[in-house]
N, C-alpha and C positions, 0 to 999 in steps of 0.2 A: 396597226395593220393586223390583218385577220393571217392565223397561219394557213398552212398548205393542206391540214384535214377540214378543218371546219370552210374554208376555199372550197374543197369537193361537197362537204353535205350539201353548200350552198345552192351550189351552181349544179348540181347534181345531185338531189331528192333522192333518186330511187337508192344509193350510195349510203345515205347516213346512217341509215342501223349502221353496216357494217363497221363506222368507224367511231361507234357513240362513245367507243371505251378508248378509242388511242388518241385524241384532239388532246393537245397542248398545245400553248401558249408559247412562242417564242417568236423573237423578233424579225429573223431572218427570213420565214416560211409567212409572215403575217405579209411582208413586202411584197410577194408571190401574188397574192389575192387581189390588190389594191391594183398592181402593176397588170392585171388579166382583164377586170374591171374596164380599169379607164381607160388600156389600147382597145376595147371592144368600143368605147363609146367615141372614142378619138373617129373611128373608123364611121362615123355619119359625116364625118367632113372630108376621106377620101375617095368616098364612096357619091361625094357628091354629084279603098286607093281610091280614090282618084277613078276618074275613068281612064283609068292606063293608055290607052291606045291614043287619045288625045294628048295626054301628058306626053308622051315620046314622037308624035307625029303634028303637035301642031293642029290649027294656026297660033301662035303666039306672039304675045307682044312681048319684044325683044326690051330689056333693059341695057342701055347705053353704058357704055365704062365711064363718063363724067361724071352722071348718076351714082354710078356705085362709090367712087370717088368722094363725091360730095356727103354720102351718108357715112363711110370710112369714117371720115374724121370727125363730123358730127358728136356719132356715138360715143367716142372716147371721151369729150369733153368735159371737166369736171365743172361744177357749176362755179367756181372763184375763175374758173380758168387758169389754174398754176401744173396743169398738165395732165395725160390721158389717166384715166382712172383705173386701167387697169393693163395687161401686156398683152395685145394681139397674137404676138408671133411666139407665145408660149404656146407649144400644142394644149396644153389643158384649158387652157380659154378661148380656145378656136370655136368650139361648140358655142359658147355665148355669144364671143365676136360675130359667127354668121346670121344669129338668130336677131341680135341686135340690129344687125345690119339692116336683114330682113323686115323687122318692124318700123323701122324709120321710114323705107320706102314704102311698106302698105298707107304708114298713116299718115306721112305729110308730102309725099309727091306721087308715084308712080300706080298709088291705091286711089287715090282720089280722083277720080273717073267718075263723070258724067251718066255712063253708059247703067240701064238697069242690072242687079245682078242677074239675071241669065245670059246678058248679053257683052258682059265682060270675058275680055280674054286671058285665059292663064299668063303669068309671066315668065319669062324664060329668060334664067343670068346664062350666059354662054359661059363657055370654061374658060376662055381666052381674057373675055373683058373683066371676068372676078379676077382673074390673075396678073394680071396688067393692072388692074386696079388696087391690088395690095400690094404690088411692087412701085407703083408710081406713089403710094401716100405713107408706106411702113420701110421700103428695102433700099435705098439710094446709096447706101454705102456699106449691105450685109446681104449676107444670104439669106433666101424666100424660103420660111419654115417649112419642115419634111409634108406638115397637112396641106399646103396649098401646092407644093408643087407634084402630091402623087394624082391632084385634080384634077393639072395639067397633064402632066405626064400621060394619064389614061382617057383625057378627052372629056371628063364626067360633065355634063349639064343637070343644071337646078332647073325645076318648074314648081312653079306656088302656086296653085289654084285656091285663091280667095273667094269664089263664089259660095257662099255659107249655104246654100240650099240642096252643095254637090257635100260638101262636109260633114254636118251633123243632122240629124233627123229630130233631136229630144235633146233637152240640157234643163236641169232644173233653175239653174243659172245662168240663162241664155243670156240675160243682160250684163252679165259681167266678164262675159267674153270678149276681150279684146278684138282679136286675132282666133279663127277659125279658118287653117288652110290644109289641104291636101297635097304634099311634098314630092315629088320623084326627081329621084337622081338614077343617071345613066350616060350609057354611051350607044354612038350611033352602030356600031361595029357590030356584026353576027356575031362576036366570041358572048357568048350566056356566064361566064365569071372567071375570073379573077383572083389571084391569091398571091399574096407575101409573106415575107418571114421576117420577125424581128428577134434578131439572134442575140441582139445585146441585151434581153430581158431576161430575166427570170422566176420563174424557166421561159427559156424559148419559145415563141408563139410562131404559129401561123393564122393567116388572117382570109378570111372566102368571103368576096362580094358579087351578087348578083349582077348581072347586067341592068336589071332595073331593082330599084330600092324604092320604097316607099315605108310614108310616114304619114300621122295626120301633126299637125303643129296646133297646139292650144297656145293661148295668155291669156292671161286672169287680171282684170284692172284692179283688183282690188289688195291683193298680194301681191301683184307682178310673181305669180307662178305662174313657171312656164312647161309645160309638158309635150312630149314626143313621143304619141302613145301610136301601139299598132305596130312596132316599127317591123320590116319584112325585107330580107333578103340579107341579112349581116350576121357571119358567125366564127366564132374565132376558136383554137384547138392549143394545148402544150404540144411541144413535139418531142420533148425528154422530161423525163423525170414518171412519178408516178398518176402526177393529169392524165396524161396521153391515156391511158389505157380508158378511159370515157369521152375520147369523141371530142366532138364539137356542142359547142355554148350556143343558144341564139340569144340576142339583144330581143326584148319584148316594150321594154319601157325606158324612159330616160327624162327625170322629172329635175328641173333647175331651177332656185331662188337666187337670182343674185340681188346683191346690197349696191345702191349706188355709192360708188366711189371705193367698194369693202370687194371682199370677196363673195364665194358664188357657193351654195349648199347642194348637193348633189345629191338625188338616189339612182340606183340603175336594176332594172330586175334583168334578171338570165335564167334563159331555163335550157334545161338539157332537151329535151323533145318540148316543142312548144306548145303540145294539148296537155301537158302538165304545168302544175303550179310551180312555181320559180320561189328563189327568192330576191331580198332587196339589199343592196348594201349602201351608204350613204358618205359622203365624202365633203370635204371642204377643202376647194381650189382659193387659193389666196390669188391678190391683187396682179403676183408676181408670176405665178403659173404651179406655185407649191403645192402639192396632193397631201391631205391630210388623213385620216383613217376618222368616221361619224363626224358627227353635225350639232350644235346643241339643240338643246330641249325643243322649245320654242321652235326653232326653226324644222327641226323634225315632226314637229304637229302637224303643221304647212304644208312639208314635203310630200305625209302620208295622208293627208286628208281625204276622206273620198272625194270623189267626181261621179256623179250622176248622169252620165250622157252615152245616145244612143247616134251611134254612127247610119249615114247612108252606107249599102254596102258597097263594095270597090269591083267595077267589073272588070273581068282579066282583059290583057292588052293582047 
């Protein structure tokens, strides 16, 4: 893990002169980095464009809790079948888990529509039936991980808009696009955001989400890279120590390889003001939900490769 100076130049650009000459290396401050990191990206799944206004108002085609159910378990399945391939109800592989989840129903049930794409309707997992759906197939005899139940708790709904002509405008490798969808999460409530505190990290974070959030969602057939680019309205702060005195982080980017049946290779860009350049850091969640500090070689080729593609823009909601 990265210590608690080179954590600031990161996350905080305008910051590095100032600390080019005191960054060292030690174990305890590197945790600091890793631990700010991954509660910011943990937070696309509490928080669970687009043409905004349709995304939060409908009409949509509701996804059923059997449905979700039936893709649950699906996804886990290791190909011998000797058991799930990786742990759900670790927070660190929530972000996979959902994503997962998400692509089993674009490609073999609830995506497979008839209907031309313009005349497809966005999909809508309600907060209730995701959550009844991960307590009926993961929690019969345990308690519902802190990600899925702050889901509940705040009312958040998913909407997936798969229409690829609201999505991307230009892609050099259009044909190797899986998956091309426009993400919003939200709640129906007037309150415009939201914040908590995780006291037992450190340092201690606070966490600020929008009332709506969005994403655009990439996969890449050919890699199975997955990217979550654009992201907007997610940002997270120290509240002691020497962070605090810079603010708040925005999440920009959050790019994942996973291994079937292995673990999952991570980058995440943050930037302090988001018309500045950020940087990237890169992580490797094991099977189990273990955070690692970089990625290898090979797979950080992967991670950082460009992407060539030009988004439709997103009109406000």
């Amino acid at each position: 893990m990265f210590n608690l100076f080179k954590l600031t130049a990161c996350i905080y650009p305008l910051a590095s002169s100032l600390l080019k000459d005191t960054v060292q290396e030690n174990k305890k401050v590197k945790d600091m980095k890793a631990k700010l990191v991954l509660f910011l990206v943990l937070n696309l799944l509490t928080v669970q464009s687009v043409l905004v206004a349709q995304q939060t108002k409908g009409p949509f085609q509701r996804v059923d809790q059997k449905s979700i159910e039936r893709a649950m378990e699906i996804v886990l399945k290791k190909d011998d079948g000797s058991g799930p391939a990786y742990d759900p109800t670790a927070t660190p592989n929530g972000v996979r888990y959902q994503i997962d989840v998400l692509a089993y129903l674009l490609e073999y049930e609830v995506g497979q529509d008839r209907e031309s794409p313009g005349e497809r309707l966005p999909l809508l997992f309600g907060y209730k039936e995701w959550y009844l759906a991960f307590k009926s197939v993961h929690c019969h005899d345990r308690d519902v991980p802190e990600y899925v139940k702050r889901a509940y708790e705040f009312k958040q709904n998913l909407v997936v808009d798969y229409n690829r002509d609201k999505v991307i405008r230009y892609a050099s490798d259009a044909g190797n696009l899986e998956i091309a969808a426009n993400i919003t999460l939200f709640w129906d409530s007037a309150k415009k955001s939201v914040s908590y505190k995780d006291l037992d990290s450190k340092p201690p974070l606070k966490i600020f989400y929008d009332r709506i959030i969005t994403y655009r969602l990439l996969k890449y057939r050919n890699d199975n890279l997955v990217v979550c680019d654009q992201v907007k309205g997610l940002r997270g702060k120290a509240i002691k120590g020497f962070l605090r005195i810079f603010g708040k982080a925005h999440m920009i980017q959050y790019r994942t390889l996973p291994l079937k049946n292995g673990p999952q290779y991570v980058s995440v860009e943050l930037r302090k003001f988001r018309w500045l350049f950020g940087s990237k850091t890169d992580l490797t969640i094991t099977a189990d939900g273990e955070t690692l500090q970089g990625v290898p070689k090979e797979a950080k080729q992967k991670l950082h490769r460009k992407i060539n593609i030009q988004y439709v823009p997103l009109k406000p909601g």
